[in-house]
N, C-alpha and C positions, 0 to 999 in steps of 0.2 A: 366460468369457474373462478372466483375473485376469490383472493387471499383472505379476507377476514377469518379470524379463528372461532367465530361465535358458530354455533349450530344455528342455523336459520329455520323456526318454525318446526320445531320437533316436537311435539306434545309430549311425546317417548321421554325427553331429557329435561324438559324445564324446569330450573332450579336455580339456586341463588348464584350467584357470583362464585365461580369457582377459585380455590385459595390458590398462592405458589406452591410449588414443591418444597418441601425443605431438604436439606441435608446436614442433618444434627447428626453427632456421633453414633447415635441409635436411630439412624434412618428409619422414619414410619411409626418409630416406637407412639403407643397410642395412650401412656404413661413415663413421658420421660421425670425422672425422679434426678436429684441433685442428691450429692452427698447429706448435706444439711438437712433435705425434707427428709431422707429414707430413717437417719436417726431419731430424728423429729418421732416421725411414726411411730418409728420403733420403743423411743422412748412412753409414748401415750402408751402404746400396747402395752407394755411391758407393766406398766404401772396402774394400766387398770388389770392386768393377773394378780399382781399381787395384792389388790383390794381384793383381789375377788376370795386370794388365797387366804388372806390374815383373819374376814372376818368370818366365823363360824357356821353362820348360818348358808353361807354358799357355799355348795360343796361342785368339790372337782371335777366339773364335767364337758359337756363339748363347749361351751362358752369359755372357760378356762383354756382347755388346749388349744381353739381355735385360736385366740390371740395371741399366745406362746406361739403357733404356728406362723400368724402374721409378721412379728417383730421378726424372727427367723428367713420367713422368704424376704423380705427388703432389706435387712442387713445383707445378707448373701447371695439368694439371688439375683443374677441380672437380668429385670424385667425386660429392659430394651432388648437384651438378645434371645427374650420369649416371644418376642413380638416378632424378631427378625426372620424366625423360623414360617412366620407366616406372609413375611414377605416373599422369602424362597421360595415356597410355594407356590406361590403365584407369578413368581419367574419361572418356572418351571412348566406351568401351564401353559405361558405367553411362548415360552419357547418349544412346547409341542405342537402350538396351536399356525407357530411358524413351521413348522416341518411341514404339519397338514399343508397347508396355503401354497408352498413350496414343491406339494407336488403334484397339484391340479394341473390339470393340463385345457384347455379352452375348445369348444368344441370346434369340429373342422368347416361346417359350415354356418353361415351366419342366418341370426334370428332376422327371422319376417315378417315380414306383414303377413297373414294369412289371404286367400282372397276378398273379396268384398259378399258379404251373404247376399244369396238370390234369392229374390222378392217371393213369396207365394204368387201361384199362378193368378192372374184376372178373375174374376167369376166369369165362365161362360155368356153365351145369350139367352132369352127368355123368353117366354112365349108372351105378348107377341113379338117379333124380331126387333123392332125399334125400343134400342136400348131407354131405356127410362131413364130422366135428367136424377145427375146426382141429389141424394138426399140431405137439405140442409143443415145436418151437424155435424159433417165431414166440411162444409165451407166454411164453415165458420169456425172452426178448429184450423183448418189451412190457414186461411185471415190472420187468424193469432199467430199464430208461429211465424206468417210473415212479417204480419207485423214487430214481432220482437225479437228479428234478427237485422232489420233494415239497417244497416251502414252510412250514415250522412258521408263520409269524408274517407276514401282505403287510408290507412297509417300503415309506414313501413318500420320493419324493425331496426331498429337501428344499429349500431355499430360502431363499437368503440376499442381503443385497446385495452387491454383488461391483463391483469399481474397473476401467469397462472400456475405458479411453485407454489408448494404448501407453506406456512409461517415458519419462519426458525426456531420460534420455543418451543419445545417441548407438547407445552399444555394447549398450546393456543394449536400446533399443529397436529395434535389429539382429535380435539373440536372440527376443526376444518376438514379433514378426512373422515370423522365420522359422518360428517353432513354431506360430501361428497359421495359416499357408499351410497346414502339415503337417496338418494339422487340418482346415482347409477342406476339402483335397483327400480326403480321407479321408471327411467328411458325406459329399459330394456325391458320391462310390463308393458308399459305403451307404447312401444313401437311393435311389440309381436301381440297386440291385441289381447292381451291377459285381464287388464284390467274389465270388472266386470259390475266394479259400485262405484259409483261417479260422487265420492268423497272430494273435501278438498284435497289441495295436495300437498297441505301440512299435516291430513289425513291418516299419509299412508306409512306408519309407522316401518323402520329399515327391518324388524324380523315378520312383522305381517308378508312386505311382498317379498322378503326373502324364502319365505316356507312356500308362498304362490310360484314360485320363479320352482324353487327345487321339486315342488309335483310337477311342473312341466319339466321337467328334465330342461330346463334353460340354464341354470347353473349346478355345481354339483353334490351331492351333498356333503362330500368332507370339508366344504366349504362352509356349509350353513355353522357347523361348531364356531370353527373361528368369528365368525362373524357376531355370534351371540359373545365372545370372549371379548369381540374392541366395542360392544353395546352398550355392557355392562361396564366395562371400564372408563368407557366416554362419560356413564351416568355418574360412576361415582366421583370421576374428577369434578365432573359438574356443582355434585352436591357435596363435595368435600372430605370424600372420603377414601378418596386417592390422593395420599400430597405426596410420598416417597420420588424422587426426581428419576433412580431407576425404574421402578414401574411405571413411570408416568412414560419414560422415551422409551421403553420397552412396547409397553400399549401402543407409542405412535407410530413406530415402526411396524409393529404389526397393522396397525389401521393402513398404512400407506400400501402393505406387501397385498392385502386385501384389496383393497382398491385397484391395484395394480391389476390385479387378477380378475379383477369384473371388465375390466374397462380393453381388456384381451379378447373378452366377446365380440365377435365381429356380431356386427346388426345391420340392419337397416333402417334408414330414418326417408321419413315424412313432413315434408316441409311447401308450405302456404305460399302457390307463386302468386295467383290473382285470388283474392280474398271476394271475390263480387265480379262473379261470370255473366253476363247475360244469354239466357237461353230463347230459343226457337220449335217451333213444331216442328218446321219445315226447312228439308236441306238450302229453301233457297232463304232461310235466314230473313223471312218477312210476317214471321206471327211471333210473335213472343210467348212464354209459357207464362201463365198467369200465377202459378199453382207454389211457383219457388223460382228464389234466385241457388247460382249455382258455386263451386268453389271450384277450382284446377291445384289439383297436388302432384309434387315431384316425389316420387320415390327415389332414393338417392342410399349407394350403398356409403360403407366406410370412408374410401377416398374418396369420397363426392361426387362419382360418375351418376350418372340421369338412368337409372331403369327402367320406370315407366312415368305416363303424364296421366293424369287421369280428371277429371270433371264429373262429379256428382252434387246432385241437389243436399245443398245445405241446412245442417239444424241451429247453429248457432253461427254468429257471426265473424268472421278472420280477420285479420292483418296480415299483410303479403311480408313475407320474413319467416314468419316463427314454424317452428318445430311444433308439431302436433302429435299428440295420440291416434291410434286405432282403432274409433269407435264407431260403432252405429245406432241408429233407430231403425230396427225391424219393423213397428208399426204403421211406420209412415213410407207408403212408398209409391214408386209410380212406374207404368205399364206400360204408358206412351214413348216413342222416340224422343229423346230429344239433342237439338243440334246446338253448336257455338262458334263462333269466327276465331280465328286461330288468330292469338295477341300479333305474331309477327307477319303472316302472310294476308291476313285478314279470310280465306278461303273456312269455307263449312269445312265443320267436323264435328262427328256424330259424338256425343257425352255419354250418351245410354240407349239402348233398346228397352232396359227395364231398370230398375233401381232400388236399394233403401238409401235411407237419409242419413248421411254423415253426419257425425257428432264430436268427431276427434278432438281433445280441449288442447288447447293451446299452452306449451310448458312459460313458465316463469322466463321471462326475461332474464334476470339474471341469474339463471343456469347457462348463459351464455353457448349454447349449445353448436351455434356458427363458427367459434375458434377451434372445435374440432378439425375441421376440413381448410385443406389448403388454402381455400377463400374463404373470408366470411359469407361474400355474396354468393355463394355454388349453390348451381338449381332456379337461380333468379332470372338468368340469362332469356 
């Protein structure tokens, strides 16, 4: 989670250089008028009524009073504190939409993995009993997949220290909280296996998996409001149309009181110990499996304790390090045993009786997702 205040890859927000805040007298005012301009005005208006009045053929109608009307509101009144009334406004939302956030409460158990779906059964045997060799366009589709998951080199993730408070401006820590929610929401989809379209992951706009999260009952819904409130805020600082310095640190506060409250979901994460397993038929670890190589995952709760290890045949290729999704390929799967040498004892151990194909994608690096936990390295061991 690195300090930068830019949103990173948001399709949702992209927009030009967001302005500073101001704080002119008429904060926000979206017509700030000077003495000098208001008369200015007032004098044109004024003096195109009375053409309109002196010459005959124009008679007195809404074009007349309207201008009379004009010179009158900018002499008199105060545009900035017509504007002001709409700033209020919209502190007053920000501060409902804090009460909301305020009194979520995080649910008491934490999201999971769901288990790994089980294969359809084998087909049976056939008359005659000696099974018939596979037919060549299941080979040749295995081939490929092997093919274009092959790993020359494991890469480990690396590890560095990284600055994880939010920015002290205002604006800049607007930006960075909203990318951080995006993000939240985004773990907590893939790690309890929600995600169900394998977009990128600039893809996944913050109200998309937030309405996915709140059908599953993963977040709540007096949450989702708020959430739409620091969206829409974040956009329009973006695009310039939040500059008021109150609304702006109003908005950030609430983006952080939100964030705060996602990130109170206890989860479970999924984390890449050997990215390139080698597998066997046989317990005594002397046939190799032709068919697929395999990956070994740590299920790991909140504080980093190890819940499960688990070894399934691979769809795409890992690096031992990183945080992954909870995905599968139901179509590809396998019915055979298959075995592996345990990294540390070197002793069989069984990966599967039956399987589908892991697809879990690997989160972004710099979601930095290993400074959560006590260690960076926890689960690697």
């Amino acid at each position: 989670m690195g300090s930068s205040g830019r949103a990173v890859g948001d399709p949702t927000s992209d927009g030009p250089e967001p302005p500073k805040p101001t704080d002119s007298p008429g904060e926000g005012s979206v017509v700030p008028l000077t003495k000098a301009v208001k008369i200015g005005v007032a004098g044109i208006s004024v003096a195109l009524a009375g053409l309109h009045f002196v010459l005959p053929a124009l008679p007195i109608d809404a074009t007349f009073l309207g201008l009379l009307a004009l010179a009158v509101l900018v002499l008199v009144a105060d545009v900035e504190s017509i504007e002001a009334l709409g700033i209020r406004g919209r502190l007053k939302q920000i501060a409902k939409a804090g009460k909301a956030v305020a009194a979520v409460t995080a649910p008491a158990m934490p999201i999971a993995p769901p288990p790994p779906p089980e294969p359809p059964a084998a087909p049976g045997p056939v008359s005659p009993p000696a099974p018939a060799p596979p037919p060549p366009a299941p080979r040749a589709i295995v081939a490929e997949a092997r093919e274009a998951i092959t790993v020359s080199e494991e890469a480990r993730a690396e590890v560095h220290p990284v600055a994880l408070t939010p920015p002290v401006e205002p604006g800049e820590r607007l930006l960075w909280a909203a990318e951080q929610i995006r993000v939240e929401l985004i773990v907590l989809a893939g790690n309890g296996g929600y995600l169900r379209d394998r977009r990128p992951w600039t893809g996944y706009h913050s109200m998309l998996v937030a309405g996915l999260l709140t059908t599953n009952q993963v977040i709540s819904p007096e949450l989702f409001g708020p959430l739409g409130t620091v969206v829409t805020a974040r956009n329009d600082f973006a695009h310039g149309q939040l500059r008021t310095s109150r609304l702006v640190e109003s908005s950030a506060t609430l983006a952080l009181e939100v964030l705060t409250k996602l990130r109170e979901i206890k989860r479970n994460y999924i984390r890449v110990r050997l990215g390139d397993v080698d597998l066997y038929t046989d317990q005594l670890l002397t046939t190799v499996v032709q068919e697929t190589r395999g990956v070994m995952l740590v299920e790991l709760d909140g504080e980093g304790a190890i819940l499960n290890t688990h070894v399934f045949p691979r769809g795409e290729a890992y690096a031992r390090g990183f945080f992954v999704s909870w995905e599968w390929n139901g179509a590809r799967t396998f019915h055979q045993e298959a075995w592996y040498a345990d990294p540390k004892t070197g002793r069989a151990k069984m990966a599967w009786s039956s399987a589908a194909t892991f697809i879990g994608r690997q989160y972004p690096r710099q979601w930095e997702l290993e400074y959560r936990f006590p260690r960076p390295d926890v689960g690697l061991e």
